[in-house]
Backbone as a ProteinNet text record, in pm:
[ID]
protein_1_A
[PRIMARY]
XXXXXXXXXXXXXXXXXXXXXXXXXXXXXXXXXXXXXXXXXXXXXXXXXXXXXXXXXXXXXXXXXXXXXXXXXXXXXXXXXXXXXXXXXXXXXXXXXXXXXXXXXXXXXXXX
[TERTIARY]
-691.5	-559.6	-488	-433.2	-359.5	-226.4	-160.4	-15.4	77	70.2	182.2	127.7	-0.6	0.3	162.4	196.4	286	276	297.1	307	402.1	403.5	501.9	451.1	512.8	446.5	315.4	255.9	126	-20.6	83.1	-28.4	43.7	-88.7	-69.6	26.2	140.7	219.5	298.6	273.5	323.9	436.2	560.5	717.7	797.7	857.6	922.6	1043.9	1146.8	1285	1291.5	1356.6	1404.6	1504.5	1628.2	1736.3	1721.3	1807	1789.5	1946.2	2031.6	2165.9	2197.5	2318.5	2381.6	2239.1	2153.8	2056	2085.2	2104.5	2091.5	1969.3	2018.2	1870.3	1777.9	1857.4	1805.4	1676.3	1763.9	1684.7	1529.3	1587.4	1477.5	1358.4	1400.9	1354.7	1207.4	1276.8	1206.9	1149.3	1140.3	1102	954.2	966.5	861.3	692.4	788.2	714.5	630.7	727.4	667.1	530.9	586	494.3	325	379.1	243.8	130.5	230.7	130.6	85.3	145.3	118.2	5.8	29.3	-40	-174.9	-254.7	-289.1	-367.3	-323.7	-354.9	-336.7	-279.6	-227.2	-192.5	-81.7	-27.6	-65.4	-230.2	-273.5	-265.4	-256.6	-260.8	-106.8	-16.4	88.6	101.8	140.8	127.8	267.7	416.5	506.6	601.6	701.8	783.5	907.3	1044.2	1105.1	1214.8	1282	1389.8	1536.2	1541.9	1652.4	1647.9	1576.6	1555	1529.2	1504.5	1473.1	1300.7	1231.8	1113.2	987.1	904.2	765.4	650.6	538.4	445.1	283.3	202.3	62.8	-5.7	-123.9	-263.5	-277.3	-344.3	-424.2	-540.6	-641.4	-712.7	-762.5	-767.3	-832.9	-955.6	-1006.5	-1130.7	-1122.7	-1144.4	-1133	-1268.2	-1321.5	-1414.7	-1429.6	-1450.4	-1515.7	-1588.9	-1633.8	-1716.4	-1734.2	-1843.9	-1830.9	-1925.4	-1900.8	-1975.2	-2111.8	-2197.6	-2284.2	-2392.3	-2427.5	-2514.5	-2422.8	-2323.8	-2208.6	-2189.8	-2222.1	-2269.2	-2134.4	-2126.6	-1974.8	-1966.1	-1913.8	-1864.4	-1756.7	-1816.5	-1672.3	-1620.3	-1504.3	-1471.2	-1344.7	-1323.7	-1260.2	-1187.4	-1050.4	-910.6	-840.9	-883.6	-750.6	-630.3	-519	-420.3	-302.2	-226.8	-118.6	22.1	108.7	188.5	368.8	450.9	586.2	644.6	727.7	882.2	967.7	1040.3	1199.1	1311.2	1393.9	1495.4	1638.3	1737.9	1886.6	1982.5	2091.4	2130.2	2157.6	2088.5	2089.9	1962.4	1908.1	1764.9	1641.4	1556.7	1435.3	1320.7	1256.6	1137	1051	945.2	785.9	704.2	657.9	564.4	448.2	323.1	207.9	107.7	48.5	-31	-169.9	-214.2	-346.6	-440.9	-454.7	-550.4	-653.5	-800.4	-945.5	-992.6	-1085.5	-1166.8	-1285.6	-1320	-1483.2	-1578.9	-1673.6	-1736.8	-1866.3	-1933.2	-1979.4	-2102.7	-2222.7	-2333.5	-2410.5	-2539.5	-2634.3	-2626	-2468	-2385.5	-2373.9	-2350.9	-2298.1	-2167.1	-2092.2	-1933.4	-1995.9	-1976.4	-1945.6	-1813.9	-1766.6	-1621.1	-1645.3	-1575.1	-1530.2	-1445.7
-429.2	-432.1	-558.8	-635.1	-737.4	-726.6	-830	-847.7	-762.3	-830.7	-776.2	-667.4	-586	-490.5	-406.5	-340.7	-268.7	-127.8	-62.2	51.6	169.7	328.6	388.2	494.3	582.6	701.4	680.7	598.2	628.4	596.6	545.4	479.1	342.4	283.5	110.6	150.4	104.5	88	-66.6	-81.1	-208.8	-210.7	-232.9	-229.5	-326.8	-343.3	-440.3	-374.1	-432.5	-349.4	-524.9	-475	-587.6	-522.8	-660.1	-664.8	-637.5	-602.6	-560.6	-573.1	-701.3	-648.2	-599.4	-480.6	-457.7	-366.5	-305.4	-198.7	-100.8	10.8	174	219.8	298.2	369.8	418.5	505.4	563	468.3	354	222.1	183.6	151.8	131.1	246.6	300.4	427.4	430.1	445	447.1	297.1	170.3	100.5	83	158.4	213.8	290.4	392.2	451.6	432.4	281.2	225.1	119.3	28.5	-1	38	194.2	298.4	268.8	342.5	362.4	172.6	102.9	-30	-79.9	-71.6	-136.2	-92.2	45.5	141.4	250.6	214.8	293.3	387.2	451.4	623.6	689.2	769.4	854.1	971.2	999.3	1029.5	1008.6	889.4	823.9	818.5	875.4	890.3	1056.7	1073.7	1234.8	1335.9	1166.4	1249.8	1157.6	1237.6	1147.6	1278.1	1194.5	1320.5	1221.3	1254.1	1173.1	1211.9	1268.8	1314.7	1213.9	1207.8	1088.5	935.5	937.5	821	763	893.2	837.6	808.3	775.4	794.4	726.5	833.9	796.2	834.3	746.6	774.5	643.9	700.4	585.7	538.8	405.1	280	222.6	135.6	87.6	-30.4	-124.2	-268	-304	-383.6	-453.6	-590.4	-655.7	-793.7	-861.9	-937	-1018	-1152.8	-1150.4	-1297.7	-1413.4	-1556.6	-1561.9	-1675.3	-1667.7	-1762.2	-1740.4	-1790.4	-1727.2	-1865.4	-1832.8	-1946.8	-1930.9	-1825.7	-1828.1	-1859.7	-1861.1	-1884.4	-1744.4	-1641.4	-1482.4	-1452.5	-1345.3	-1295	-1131.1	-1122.5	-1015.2	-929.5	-795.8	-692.6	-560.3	-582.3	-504.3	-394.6	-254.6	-159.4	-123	-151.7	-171.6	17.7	102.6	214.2	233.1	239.7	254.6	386.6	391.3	493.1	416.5	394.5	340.8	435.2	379.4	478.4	349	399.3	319.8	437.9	394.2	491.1	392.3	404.9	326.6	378.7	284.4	300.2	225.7	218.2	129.4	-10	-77.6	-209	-288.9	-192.5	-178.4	-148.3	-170.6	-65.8	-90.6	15	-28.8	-10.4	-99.5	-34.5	-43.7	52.8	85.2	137	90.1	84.7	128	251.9	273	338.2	424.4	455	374.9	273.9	151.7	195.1	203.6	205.7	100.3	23.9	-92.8	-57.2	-94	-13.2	-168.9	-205.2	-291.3	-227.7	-341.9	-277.8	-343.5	-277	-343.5	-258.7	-311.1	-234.5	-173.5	-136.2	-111.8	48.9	88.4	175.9	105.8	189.7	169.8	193.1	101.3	152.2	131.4	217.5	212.3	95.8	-7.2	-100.6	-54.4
1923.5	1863.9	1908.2	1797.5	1852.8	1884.8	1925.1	2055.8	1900.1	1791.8	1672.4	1573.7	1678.8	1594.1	1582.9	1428.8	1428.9	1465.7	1521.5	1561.8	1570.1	1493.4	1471.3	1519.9	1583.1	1680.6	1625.1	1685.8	1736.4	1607.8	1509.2	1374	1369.8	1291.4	1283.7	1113.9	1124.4	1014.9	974.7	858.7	784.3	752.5	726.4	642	662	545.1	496	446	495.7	372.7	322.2	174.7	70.6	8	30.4	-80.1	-201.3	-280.4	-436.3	-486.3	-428.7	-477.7	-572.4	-611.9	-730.9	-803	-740.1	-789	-718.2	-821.1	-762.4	-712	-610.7	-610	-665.6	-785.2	-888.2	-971.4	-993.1	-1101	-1003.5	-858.2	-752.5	-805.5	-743.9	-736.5	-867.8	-996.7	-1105.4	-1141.5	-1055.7	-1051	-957.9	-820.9	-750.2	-821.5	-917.2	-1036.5	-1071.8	-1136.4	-1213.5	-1184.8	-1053.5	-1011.9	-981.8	-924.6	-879.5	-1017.5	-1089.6	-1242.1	-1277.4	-1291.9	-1307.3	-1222.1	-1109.6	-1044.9	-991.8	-979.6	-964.6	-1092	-1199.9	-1334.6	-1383.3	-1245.4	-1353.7	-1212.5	-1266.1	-1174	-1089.6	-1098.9	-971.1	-893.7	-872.5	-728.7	-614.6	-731.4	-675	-581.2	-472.2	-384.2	-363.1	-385.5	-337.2	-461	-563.4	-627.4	-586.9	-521.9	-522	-554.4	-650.2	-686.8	-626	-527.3	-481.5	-337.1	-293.7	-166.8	-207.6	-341	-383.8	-312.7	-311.1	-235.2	-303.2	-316	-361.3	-311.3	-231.7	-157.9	-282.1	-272.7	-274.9	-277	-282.7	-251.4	-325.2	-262.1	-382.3	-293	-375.9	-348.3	-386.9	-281	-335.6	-323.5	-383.3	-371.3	-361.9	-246	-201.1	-169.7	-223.9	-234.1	-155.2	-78.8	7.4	-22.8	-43.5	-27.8	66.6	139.3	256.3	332.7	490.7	601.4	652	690.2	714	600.3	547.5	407.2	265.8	291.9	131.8	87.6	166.1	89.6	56.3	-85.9	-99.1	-38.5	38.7	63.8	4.4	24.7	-89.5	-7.6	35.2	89.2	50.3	49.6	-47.1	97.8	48.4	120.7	50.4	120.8	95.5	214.1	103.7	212.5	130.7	224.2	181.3	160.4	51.9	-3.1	12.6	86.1	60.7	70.8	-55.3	-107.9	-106.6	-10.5	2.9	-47.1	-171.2	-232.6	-167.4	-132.9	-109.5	-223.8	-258.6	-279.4	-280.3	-325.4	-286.8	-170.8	-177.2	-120.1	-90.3	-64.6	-74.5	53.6	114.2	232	165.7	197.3	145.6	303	314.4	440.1	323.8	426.9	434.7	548.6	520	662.3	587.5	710.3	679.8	608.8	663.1	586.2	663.4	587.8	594.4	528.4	586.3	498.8	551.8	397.9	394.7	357.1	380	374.7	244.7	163.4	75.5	109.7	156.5	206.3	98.4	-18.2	-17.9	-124.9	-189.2	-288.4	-214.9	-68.8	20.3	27.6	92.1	173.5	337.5	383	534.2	617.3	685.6	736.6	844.8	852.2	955.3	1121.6
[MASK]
++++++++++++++++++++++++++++++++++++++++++++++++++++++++++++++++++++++++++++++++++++++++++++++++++++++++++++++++

């Protein structure tokens, strides 16, 4: 673990709050949504939408590709993590935790 790992009782957690002047929560909020389904493909992947907190948590997954190393080889590695946007007025956090990276050897996943 490095010196800036982030840390929140006791899990490695990511967050960022960002300005949004002159945006409701509400708009945030259904902007989060929107993102999920956008970015992600469909609203499975979303676990918690509660529009009264302005919150919405669920998973996504990346696939990040390498290529390099001392053979030029590309490497592919499948990034899941857990996604919460909590919206305020005029603001919004996005935290990020439960990240697993899986390495793709073989056309297996192996956990890192």
């Amino acid at each position: 673990m490095g010196l800036n790992t982030p840390f929140i009782n006791g899990q490695v957690v990511y967050q960022k709050v960002f300005n949004a002047p002159g945006r409701p929560a509400a708009v945030l909020y259904s902007y989060a949504e929107l993102w999920f389904v956008k970015r992600f493909k469909n609203f499975n992947n979303i676990q918690i939408q509660d529009e009264v907190i302005a919150r919405v948590v669920g998973n996504g997954t990346d696939i990040l590709t390498f290529k390099g190393g001392l053979l030029g080889m590309e490497l592919t590695y499948h990034v899941t993590m857990t996604i919460q946007i909590d919206s305020r007025d005029g603001r919004y956090r996005a935290r990020v935790s439960n990240v697993v990276i899986e390495i793709e050897d073989a056309n297996k996943l192996k956990t890192l």
